[in-house]
N, C-alpha and C positions, 0 to 999 in steps of 0.2 A: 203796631206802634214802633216806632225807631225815636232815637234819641244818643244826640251825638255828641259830644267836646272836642272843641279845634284840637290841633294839633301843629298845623303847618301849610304854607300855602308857595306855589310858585304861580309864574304866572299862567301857566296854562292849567294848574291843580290845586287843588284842594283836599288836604288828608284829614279827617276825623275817626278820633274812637268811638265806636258806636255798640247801641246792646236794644232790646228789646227792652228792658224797662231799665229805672234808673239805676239801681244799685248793681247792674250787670252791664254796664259800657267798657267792656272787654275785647272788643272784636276793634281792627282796624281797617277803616279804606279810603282809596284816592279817589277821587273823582276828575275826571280830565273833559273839565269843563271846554274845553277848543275842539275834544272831538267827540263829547257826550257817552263817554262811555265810564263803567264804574269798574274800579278794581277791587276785589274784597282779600284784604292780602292775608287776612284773619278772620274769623268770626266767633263773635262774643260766648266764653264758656259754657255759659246754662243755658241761655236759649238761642235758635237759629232765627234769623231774622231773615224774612223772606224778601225777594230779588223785587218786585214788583211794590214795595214797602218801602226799598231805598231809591227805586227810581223814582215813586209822587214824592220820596222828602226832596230831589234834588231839583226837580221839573220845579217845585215850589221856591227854591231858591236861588234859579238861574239865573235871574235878571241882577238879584245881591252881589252873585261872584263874576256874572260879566263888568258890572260897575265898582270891581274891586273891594265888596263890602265882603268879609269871613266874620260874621258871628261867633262865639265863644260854645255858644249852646243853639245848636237847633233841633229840631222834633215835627215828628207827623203823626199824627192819629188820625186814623179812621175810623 
């Protein structure tokens, strides 16, 4: 599970605070949606949120941030 809150957007990124569950969205990363790659410039205090957890959250919401749309809140569950 990942679960994120915006944070900040350029045009070629997208940064969210992100954690594993909800009351742990402590960790921070970019996402650099022009060359698909994820920056974890932090990760959230209590739990590690694994690398292949943030890539289906973003793969899920590529088509949002290529047509400009940043969400406030987004989340993956598997």
């Amino acid at each position: 599970m990942v679960y994120c809150d915006y944070i900040d957007h350029s045009d070629i990124s997208v940064k969210y605070a992100f954690g594993q569950t909800i009351d742990d969205i402590t960790g921070t990363l970019e996402y650099d949606f022009a060359n698909g790659t994820i920056n974890i410039i932090n990760q959230p205090k209590k739990y590690k949120v694994l690398t292949r957890q943030i890539e289906s959250l973003f793969s899920k919401y590529r088509n949002d941030f290529a047509n400009g749309t940043y969400r406030r809140k987004i989340a993956y569950e598997a």
